[in-house]
MMTF fields as JSON, N, C-alpha, C and O atoms, coordinates in Angstrom:
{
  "mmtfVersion": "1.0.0",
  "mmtfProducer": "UNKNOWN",
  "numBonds": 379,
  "numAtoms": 380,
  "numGroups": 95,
  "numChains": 1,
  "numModels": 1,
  "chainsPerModel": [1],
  "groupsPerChain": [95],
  "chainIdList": ["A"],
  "bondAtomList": [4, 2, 8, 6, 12, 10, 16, 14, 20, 18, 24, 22, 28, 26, 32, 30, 36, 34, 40, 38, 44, 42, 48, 46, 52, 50, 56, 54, 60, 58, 64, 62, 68, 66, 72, 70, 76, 74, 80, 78, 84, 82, 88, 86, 92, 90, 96, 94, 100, 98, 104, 102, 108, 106, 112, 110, 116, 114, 120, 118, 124, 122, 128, 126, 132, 130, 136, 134, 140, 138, 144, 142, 148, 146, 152, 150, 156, 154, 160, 158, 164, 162, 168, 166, 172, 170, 176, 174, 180, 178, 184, 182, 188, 186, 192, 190, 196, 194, 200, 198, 204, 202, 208, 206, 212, 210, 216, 214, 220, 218, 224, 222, 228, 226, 232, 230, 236, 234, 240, 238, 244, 242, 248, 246, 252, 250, 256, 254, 260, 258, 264, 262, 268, 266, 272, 270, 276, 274, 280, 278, 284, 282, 288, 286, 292, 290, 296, 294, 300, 298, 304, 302, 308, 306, 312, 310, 316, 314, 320, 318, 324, 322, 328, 326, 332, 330, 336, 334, 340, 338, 344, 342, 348, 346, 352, 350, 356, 354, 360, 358, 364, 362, 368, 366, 372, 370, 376, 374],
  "bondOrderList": [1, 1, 1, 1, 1, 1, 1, 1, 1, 1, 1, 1, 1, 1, 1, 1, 1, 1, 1, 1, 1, 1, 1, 1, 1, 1, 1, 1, 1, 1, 1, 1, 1, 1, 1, 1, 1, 1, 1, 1, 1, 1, 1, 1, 1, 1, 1, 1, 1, 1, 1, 1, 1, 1, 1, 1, 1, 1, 1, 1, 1, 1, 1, 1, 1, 1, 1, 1, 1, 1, 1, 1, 1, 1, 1, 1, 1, 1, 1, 1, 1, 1, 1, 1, 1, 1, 1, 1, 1, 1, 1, 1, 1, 1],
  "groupList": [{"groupName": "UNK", "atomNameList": ["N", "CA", "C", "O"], "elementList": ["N", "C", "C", "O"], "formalChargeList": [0, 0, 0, 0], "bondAtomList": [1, 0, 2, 1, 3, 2], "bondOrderList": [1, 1, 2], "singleLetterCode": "X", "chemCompType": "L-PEPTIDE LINKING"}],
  "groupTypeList": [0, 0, 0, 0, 0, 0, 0, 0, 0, 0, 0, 0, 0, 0, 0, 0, 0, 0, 0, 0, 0, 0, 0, 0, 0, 0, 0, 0, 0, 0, 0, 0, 0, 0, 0, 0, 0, 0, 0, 0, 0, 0, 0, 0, 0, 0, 0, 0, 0, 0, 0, 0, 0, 0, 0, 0, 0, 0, 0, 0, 0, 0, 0, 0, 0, 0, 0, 0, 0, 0, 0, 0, 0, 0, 0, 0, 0, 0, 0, 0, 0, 0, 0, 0, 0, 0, 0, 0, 0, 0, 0, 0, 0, 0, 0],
  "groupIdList": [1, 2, 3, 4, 5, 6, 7, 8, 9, 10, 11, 12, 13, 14, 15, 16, 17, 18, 19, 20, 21, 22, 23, 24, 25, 26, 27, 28, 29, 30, 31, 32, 33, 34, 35, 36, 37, 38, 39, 40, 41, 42, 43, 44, 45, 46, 47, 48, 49, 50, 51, 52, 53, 54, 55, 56, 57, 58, 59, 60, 61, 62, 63, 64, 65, 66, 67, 68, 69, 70, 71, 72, 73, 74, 75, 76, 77, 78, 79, 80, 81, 82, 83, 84, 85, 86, 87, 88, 89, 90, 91, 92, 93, 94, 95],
  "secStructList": [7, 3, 3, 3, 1, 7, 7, 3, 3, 3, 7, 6, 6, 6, 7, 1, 3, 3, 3, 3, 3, 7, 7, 5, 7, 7, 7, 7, 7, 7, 7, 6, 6, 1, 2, 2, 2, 2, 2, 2, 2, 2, 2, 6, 1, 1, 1, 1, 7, 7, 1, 1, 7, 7, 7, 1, 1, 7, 1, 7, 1, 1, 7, 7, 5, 7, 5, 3, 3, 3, 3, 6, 6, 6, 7, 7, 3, 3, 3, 7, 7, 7, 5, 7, 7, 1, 7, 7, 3, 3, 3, 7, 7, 7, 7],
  "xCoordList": [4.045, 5.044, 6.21, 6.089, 7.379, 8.865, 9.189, 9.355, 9.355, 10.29, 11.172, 11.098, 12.526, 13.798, 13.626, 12.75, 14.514, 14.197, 14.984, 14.602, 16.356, 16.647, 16.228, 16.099, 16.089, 15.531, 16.897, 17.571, 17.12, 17.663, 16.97, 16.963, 16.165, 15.263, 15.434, 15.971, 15.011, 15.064, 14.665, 13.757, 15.732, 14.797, 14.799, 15.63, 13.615, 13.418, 14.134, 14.257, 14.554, 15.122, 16.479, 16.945, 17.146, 18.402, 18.901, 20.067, 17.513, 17.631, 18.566, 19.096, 18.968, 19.587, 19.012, 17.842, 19.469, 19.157, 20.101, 21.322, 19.122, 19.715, 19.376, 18.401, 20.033, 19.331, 18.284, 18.335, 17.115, 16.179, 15.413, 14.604, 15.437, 15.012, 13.334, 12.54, 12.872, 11.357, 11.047, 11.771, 9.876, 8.74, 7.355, 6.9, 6.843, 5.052, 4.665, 5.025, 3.434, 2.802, 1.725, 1.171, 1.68, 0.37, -0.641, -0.068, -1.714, -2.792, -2.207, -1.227, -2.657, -2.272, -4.004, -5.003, -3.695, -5.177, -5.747, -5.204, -7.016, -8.267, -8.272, -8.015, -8.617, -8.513, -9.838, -10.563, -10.487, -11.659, -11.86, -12.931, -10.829, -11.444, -11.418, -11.585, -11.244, -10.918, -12.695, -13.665, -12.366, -14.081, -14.635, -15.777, -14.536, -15.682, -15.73, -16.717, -14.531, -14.974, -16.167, -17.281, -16.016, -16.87, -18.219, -19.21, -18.408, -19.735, -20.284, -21.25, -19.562, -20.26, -20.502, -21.011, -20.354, -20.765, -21.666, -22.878, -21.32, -23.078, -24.443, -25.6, -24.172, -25.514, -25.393, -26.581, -24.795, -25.354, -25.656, -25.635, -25.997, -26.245, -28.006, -28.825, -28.224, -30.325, -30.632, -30.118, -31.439, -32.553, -32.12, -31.743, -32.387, -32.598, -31.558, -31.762, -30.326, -29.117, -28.306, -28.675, -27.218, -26.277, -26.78, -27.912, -25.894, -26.599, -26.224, -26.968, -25.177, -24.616, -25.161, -25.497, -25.252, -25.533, -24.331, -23.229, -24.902, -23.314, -23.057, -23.924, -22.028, -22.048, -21.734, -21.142, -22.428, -22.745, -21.346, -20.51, -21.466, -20.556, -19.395, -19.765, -18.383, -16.951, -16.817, -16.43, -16.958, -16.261, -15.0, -14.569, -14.582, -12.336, -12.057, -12.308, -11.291, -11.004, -9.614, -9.122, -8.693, -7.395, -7.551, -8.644, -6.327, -6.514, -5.044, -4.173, -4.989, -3.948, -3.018, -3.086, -1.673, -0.234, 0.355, 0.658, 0.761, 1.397, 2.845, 3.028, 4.035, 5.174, 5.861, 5.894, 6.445, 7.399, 8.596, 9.364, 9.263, 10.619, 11.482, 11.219, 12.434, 13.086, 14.367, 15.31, 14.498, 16.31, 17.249, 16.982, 18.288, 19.103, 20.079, 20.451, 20.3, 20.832, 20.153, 20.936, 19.18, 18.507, 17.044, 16.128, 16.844, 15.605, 14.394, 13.487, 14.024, 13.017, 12.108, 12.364, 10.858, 9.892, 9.08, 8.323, 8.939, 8.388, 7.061, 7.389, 5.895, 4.944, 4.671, 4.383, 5.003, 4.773, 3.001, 2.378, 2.665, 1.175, 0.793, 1.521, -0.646, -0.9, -0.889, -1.081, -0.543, -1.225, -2.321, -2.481, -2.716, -3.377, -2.71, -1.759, -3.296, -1.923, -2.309, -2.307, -2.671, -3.02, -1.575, -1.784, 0.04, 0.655, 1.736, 1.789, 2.75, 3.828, 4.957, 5.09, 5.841, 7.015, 8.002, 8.33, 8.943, 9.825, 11.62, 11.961, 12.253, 13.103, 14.45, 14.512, 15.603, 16.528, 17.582, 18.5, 17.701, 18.635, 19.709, 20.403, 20.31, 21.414, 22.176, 21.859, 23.5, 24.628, 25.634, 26.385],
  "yCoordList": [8.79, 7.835, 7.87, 7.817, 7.967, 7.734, 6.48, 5.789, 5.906, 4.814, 5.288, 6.257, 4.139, 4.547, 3.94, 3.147, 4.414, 4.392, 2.534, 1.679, 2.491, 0.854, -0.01, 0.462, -1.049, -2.196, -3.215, -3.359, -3.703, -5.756, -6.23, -6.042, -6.957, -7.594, -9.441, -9.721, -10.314, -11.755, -11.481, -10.748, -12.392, -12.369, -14.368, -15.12, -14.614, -15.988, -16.959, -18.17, -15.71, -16.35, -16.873, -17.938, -15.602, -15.549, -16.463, -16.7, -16.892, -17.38, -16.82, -17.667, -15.14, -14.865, -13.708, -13.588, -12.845, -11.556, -10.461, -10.445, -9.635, -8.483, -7.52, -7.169, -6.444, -5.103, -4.64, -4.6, -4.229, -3.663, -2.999, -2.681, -2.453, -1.193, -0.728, -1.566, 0.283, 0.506, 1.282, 2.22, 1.04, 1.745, 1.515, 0.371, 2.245, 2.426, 1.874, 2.189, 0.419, 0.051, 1.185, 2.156, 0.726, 1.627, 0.454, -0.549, 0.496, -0.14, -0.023, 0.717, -0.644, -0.319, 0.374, 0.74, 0.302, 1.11, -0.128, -1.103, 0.144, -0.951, -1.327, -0.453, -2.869, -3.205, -3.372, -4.133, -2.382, -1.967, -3.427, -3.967, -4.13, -5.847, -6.772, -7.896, -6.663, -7.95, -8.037, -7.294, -9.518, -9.852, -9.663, -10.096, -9.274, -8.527, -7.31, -6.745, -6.376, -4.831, -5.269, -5.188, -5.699, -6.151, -6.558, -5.951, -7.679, -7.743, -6.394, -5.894, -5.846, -4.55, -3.817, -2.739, -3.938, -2.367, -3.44, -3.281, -4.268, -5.153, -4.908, -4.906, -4.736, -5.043, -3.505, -3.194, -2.486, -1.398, -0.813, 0.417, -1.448, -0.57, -0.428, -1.203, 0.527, 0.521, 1.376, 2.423, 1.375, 2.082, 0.999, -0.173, 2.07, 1.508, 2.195, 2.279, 2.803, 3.731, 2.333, 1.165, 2.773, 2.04, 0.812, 0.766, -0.278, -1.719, -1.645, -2.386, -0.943, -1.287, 0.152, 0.928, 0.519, 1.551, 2.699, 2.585, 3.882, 4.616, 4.947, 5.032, 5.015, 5.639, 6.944, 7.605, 7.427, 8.522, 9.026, 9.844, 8.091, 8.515, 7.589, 6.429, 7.671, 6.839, 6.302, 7.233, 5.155, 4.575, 4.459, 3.697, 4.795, 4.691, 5.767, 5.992, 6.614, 7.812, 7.569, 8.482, 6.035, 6.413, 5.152, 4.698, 4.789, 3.78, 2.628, 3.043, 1.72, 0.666, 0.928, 0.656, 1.629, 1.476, 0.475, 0.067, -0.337, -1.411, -1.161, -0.567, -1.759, -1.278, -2.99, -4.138, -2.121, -3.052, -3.357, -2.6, -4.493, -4.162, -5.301, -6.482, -4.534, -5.384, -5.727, -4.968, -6.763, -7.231, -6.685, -6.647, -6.237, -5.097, -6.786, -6.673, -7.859, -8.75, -9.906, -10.727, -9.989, -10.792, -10.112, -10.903, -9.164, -8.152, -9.091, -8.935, -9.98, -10.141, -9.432, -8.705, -9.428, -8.413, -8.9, -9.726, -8.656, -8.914, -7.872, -6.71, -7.992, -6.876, -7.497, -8.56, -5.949, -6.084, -5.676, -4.796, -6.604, -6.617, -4.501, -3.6, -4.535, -2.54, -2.564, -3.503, -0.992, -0.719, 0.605, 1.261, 0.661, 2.539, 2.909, 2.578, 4.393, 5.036, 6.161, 5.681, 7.734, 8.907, 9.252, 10.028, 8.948, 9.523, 8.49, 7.81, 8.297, 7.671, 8.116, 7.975, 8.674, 8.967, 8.334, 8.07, 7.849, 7.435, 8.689, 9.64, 8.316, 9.19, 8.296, 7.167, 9.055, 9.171, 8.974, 9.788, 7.835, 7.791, 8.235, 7.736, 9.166, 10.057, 8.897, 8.791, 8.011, 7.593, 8.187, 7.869],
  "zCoordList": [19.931, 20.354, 19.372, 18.148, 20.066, 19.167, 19.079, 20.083, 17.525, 17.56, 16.767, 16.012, 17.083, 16.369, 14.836, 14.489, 14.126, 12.866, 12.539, 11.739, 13.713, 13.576, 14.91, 16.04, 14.619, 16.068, 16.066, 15.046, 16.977, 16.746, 17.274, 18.491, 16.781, 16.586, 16.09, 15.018, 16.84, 15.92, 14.494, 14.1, 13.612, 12.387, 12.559, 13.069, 11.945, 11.498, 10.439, 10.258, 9.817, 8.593, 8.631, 8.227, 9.37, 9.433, 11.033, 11.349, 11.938, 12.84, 13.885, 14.605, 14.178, 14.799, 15.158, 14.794, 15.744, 16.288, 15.289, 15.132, 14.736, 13.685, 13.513, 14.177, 12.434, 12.632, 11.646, 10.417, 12.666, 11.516, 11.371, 12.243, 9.861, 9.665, 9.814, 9.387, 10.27, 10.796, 9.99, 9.655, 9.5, 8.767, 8.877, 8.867, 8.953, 9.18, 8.35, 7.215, 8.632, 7.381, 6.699, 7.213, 5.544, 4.522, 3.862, 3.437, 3.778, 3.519, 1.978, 1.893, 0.727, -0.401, -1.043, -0.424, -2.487, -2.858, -3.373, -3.891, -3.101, -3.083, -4.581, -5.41, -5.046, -6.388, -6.767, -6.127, -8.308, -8.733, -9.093, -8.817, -9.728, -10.173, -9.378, -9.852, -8.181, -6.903, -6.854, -6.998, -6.541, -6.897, -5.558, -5.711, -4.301, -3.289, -3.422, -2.95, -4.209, -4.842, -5.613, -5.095, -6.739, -8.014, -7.384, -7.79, -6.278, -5.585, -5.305, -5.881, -4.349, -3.335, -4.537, -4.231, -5.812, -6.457, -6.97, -6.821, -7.422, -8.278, -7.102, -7.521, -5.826, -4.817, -4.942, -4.858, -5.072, -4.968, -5.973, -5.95, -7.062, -7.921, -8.051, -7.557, -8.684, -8.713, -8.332, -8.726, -7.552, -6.589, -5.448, -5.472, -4.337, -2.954, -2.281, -1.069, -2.752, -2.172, -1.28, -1.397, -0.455, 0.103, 0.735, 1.215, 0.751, 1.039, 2.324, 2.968, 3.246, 4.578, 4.979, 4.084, 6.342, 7.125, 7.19, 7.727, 6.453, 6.45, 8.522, 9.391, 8.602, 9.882, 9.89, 9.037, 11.49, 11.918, 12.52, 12.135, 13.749, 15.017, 14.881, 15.063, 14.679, 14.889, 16.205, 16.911, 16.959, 18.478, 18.593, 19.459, 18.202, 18.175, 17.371, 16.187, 18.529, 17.897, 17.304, 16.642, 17.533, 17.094, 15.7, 15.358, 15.103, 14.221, 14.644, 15.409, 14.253, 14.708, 14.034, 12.835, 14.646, 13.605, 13.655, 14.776, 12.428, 12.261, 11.677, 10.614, 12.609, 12.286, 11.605, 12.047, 9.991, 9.24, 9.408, 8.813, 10.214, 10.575, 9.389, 9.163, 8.859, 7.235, 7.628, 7.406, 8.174, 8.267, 7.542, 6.341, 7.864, 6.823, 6.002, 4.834, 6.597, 6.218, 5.247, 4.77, 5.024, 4.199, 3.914, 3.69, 3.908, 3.594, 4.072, 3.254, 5.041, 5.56, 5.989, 6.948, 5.449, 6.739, 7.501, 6.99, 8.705, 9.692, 9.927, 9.686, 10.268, 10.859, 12.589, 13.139, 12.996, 14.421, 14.356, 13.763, 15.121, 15.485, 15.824, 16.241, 15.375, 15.63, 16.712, 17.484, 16.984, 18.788, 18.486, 17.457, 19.275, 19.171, 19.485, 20.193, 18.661, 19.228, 18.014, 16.88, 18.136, 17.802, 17.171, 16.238, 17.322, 16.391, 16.518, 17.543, 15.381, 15.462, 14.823, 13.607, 15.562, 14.632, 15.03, 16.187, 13.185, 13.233, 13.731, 13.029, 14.82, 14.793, 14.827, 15.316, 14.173, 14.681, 15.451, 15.358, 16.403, 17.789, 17.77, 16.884, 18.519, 18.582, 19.948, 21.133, 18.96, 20.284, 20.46, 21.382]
}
């Protein structure tokens, strides 16, 4: 799926309709000291191997893209709810 790289879009802040800029969300990297990291490695540690069932077979072959749209006028960000969706590129609009 193509989206354009700008939207107008409501912003909330600015309480009007404005332009804005699109980018693909990214998960950030997992924190080794956030205390349910810190649990899950305390229950796995020992004897006995993994506390949850590794999986086999995946049921959803795609993953949810969540698109960041940033008001170019007051840098608000907004996340548009994911969809599925196997590819997403940001393009370009040629007027």
């Amino acid at each position: 799926m193509k989206v354009p790289k700008t939207i107008t879009t409501y912003c909330p802040k600015c309480k009007t309709h404005t332009l804005h800029s699109v980018s693909l969300y990214k998960g950030g990297k997992r924190r080794t000291l956030a205390e349910g990291q810190r649990r899950y490695d305390r229950k796995n540690l020992g004897y006995g191997g993994q506390r949850k069932p590794e999986q086999k077979r995946f049921a959803k072959v795609t993953k949810k893209a969540v698109l960041m749209l940033k008001c170019t006028k007051c840098g608000y960000v907004i996340m548009k709810p994911g969809m599925r969706i196997k590819k997403m590129e940001i393009v370009e609009v040629a007027k």
